[in-house]
C-alpha positions in Angstrom: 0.0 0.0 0.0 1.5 3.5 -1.0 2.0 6.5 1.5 -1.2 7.9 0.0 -3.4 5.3 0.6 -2.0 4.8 4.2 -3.1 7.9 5.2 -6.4 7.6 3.5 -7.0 4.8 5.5 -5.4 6.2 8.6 -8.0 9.5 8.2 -11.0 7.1 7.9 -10.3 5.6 10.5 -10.0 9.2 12.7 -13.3 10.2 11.2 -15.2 7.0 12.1 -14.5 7.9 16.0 -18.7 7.8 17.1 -20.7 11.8 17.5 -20.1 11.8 20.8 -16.1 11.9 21.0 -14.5 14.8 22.9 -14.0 18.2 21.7 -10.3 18.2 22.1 -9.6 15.3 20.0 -7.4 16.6 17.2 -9.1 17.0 13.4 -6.5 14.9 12.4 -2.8 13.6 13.3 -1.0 16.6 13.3 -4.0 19.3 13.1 -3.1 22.6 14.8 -4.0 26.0 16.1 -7.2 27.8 16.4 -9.2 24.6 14.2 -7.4 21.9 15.4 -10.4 20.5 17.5 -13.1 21.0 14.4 -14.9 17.9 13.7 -15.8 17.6 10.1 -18.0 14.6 9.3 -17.1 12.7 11.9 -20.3 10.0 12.7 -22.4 11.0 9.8 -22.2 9.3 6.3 -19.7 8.6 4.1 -20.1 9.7 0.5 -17.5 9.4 -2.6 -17.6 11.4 -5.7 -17.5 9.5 -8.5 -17.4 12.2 -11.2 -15.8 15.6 -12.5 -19.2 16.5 -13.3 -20.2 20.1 -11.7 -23.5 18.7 -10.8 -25.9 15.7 -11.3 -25.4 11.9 -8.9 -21.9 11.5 -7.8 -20.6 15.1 -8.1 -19.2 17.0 -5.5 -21.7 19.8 -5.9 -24.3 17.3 -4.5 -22.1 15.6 -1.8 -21.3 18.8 -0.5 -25.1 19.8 -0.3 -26.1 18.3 2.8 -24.3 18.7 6.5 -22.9 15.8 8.3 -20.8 13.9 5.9 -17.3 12.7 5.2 -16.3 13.3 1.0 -13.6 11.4 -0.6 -12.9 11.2 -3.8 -12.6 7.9 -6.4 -11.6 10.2 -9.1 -9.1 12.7 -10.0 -9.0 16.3 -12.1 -10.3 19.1 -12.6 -14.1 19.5 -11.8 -15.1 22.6 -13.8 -17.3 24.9 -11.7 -20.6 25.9 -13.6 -21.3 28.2 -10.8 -20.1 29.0 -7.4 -20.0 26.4 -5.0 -21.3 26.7 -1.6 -20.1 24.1 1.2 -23.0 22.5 4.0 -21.7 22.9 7.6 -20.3 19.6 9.1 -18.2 18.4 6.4 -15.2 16.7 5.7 -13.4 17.0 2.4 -10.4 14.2 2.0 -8.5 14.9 -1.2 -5.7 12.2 0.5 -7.2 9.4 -1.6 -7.7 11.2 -5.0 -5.9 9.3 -7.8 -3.5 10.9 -10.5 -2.4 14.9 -9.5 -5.7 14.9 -6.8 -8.9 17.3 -7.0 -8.5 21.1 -8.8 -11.8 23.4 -8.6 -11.9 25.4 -11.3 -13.5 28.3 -12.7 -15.9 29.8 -9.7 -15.3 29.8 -6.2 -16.0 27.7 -3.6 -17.9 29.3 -0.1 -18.0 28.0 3.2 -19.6 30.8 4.7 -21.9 31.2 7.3 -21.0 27.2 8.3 -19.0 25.7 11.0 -17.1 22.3 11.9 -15.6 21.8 8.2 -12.2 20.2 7.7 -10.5 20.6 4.1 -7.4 18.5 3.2 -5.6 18.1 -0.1 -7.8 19.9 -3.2 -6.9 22.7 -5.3 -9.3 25.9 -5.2 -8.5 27.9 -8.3 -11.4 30.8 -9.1 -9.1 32.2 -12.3 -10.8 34.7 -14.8 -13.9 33.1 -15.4 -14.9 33.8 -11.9 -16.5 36.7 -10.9 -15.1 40.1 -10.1 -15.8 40.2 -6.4 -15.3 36.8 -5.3 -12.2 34.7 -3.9 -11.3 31.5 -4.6 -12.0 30.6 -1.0 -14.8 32.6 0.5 -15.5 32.4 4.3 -17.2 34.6 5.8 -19.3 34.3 9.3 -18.0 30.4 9.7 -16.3 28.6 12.4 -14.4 25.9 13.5 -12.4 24.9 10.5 -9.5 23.6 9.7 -7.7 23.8 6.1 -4.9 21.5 5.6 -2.3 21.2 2.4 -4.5 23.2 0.3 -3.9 25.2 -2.8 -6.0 28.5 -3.1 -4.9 30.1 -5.9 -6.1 32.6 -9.1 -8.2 34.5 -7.1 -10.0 37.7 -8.6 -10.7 39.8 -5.6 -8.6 38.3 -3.1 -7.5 34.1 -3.0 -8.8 33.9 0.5 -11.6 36.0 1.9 -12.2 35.4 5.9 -13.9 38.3 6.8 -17.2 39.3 9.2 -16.7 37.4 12.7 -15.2 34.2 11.6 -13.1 32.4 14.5 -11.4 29.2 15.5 -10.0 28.4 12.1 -6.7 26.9 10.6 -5.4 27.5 7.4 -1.8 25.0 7.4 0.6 24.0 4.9 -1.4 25.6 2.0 0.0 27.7 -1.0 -2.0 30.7 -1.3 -0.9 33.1 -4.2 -0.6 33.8 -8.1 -4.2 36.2 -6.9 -5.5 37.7 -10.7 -7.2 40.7 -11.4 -8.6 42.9 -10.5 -7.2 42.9 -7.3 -4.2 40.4 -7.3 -4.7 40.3 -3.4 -4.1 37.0 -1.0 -6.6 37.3 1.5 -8.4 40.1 3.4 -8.8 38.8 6.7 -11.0 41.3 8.5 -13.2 41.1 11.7 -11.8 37.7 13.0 -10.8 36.5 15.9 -8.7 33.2 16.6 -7.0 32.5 13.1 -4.0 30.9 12.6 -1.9 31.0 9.9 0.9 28.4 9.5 3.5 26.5 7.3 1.6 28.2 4.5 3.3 29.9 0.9 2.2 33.2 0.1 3.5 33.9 -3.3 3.1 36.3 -6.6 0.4 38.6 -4.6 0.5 42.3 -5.2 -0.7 42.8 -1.4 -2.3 41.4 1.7 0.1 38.0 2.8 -2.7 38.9 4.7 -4.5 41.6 5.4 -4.2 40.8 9.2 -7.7 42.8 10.5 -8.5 41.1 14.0 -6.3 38.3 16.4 -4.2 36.5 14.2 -1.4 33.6 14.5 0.8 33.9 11.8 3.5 31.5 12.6 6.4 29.8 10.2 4.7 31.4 7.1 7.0 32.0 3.4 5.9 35.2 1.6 7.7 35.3 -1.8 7.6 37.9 -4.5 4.7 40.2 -2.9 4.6 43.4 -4.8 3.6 46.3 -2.7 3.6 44.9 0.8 4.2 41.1 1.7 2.3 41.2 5.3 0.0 43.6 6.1 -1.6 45.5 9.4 -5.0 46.1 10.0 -4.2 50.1 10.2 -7.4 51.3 11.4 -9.0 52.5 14.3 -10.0 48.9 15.7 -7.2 47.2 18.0 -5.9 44.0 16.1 -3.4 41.4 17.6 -0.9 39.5 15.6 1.7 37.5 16.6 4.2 37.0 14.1 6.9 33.9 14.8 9.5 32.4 12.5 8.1 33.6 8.9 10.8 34.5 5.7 9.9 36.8 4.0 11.5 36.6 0.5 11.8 39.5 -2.5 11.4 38.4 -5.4 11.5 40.4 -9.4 8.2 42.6 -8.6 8.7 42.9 -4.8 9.4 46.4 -3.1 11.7 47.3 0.2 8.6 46.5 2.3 8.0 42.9 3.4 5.5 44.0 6.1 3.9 47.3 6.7 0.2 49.7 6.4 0.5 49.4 10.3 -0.5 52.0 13.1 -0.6 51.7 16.4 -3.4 49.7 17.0 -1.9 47.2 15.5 -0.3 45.1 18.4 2.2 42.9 17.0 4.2 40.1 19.0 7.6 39.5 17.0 10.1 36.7 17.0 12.3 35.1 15.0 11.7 36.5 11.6 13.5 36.8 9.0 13.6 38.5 5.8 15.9 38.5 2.4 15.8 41.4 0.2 18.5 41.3 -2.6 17.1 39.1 -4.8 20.6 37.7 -5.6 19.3 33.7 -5.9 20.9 32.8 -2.6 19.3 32.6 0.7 21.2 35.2 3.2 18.6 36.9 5.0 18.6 38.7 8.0 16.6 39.3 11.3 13.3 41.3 10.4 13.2 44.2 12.6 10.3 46.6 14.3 12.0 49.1 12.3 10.8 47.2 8.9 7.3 47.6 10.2 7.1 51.7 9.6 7.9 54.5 11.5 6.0 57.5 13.2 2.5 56.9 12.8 3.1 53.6 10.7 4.5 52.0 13.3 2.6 49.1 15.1 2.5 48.3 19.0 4.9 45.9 19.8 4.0 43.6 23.0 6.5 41.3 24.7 4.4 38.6 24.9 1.9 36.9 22.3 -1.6 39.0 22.2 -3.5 36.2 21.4 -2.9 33.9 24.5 0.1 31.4 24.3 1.2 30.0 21.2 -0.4 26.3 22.3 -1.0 23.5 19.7 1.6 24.7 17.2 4.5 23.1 15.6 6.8 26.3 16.1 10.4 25.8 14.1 13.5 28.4 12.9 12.4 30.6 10.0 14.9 28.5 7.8 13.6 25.0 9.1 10.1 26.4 8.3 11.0 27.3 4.9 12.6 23.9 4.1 9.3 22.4 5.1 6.9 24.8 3.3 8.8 24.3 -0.1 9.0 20.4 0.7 5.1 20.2 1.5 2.9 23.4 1.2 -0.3 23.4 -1.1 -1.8 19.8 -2.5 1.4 18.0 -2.3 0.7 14.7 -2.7 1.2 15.1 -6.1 2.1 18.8 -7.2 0.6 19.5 -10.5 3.0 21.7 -13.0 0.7 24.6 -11.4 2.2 24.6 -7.7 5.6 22.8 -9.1 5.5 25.8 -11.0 5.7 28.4 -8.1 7.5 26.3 -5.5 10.3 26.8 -8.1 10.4 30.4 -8.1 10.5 29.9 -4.4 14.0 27.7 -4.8 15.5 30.9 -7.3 15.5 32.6 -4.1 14.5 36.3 -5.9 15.8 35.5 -9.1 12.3 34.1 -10.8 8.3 34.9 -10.5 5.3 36.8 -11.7 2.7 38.6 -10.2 0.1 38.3 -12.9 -3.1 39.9 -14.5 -4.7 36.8 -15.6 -3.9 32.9 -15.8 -3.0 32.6 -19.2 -0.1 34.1 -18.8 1.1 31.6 -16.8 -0.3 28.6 -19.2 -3.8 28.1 -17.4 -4.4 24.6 -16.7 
């Protein structure tokens, strides 16, 4: 039996525990932070797509209709969204036993607002032009209790990720969030939440927001590479947000500017430690220690606490910048089997500044 199938089986198993089972039993093996106790599926029905279809018996439009189910997936490719997708509370989507390159989305997004106890592991959300103007490839907005695991979310038109208006106790690990199209070319707006953490994810090719950090955020052992205007970003508003950043690398690449974090003020209250950022684009690794100074000056300078804001840093997997980085480009996104899209950018990654693209449009990068 190959890895993949091993940890199929080893994730059924998890998810077959009966309703009743405590609330602090882990998603999965190695779930963490603010999600890592969401529940999915876990004692309702087990239902396998059987089709790339976008709708009709067997699709994954219809298996995700209804709450209280586990989804995996006998086929593998690209299911070509008709129309957005919207995602039932009480879910779990397992990509791990997907054949070929796994499970791409394509062409609309996919929602899970307004729903709670959903874990996501191993698919490929990619919105792309077709989609429509104000949407993300991910939209979540009002939800709860998720957990996102080794997920691409990519091509987005307004932002990839939007987690916005009270969402809380969600986990978004080893994912590759980036190559955001227009209009926007954003990674996520994350505004008005509470209890989010970030980590082991790639940010890359996004003109802004690595994320817009609006609210109490972990953003722990993150990559950002090639961000255009600003790689992380405050919440720089009136509101008091509370991020604690630990062991990220931030990485110029050809479009990027001085300014790997920034569009702070001071009721931004920002726990730093360990960070570390490389700026000369020279195709070696040589950074050095990120600094409050990088974060702005005068009234673009954040609050800096000497403790983490958001309670301590419990559940987490914390590393060195550089041991984070080795494991992002060795396992971020859907990574079972990277298709040419993510092999694509995890290459740009490895040029160390020498090679990406922020982009206008996925055709410039070969589409699917």
């Amino acid at each position: 039996m190959n890895s993949r199938s091993l940890i199929a089986v080893a994730v059924t198993v998890l998810l077959a525990e009966p309703a009743g089972f405590a609330q602090t039993n882990l998603a999965f093996p190695g779930a963490e932070g603010f999600g890592r106790f969401a529940r999915g599926g876990t004692g309702g029905e087990t239902i396998r797509v059987t089709t790339l279809a976008d709708s009709g018996p067997g699709s994954l439009r219809d298996a995700v209709s209804r709450p209280n189910r586990t989804i995996v997936f006998d086929v593998g490719g690209v299911i070509r969204l008709k129309s957005n997708l919207a995602v039932s509370s009480r879910l779990t989507l397992d990509g791990t036993g997907a054949p070929g390159d796994g499970i791409t989305l394509y062409g609309r997004s996919t929602s899970f607002s307004g729903q709670k106890n959903v874990i996501v592991r191993y698919l490929r959300f990619r919105e792309g032009m077709a989609g429509d103007q104000r949407k993300c490839s991910v939209n979540l907005s009002g939800g709860s209790d998720m957990i996102f695991d080794h997920c691409s979310i990519e091509w987005g038109r307004w932002d990839c990720l939007g987690l916005t208006q009270g969402s809380h106790n969600i986990t978004f690990q080893n994912c590759l969030i980036g190559e955001s199209v227009n209009p926007q070319r954003f990674g996520s707006l994350s505004d008005a939440v509470t209890k989010i953490t970030f980590t082991h994810n790639l940010w890359i090719n996004n003109q802004s927001r690595n994320p817009k950090a609006k609210g109490r955020i972990q953003y722990i052992n993150n990559v950002v590479y090639n961000w255009g205007v600003c790689g992380l970003v405050g919440g720089h508003s009136r509101a008091e947000h509370f991020q604690d950043v630990v062991g990220n690398y931030f990485i110029a690449g050809p479009n990027s500017n001085p300014h790997p974090v920034g569009e702070c003020t001071q009721t931004d209250h920002i726990f730093l430690q360990g960070n570390f950022v490389d700026l000369d684009k020279d195709g070696k690794l040589n950074g050095r220690e990120l600094v409050p100074a990088d974060f702005g000056r005068g009234a673009g300078a954040p609050t800096f606490l000497s403790a983490p804001g958001n309670g301590p840093l419990d559940g987490l997997k914390i590393e060195s910048a550089a041991a984070a980085l080795t494991n992002v480009l060795a396992h971020a996104g859907s990574s079972f089997h990277r298709d040419a899209v993510d092999a694509r950018l995890i290459d740009a990654v490895q040029s160390f500044g020498t090679r990406g693209k922020i982009i206008h449009d996925e055709a410039e990068v070969g589409g699917l």
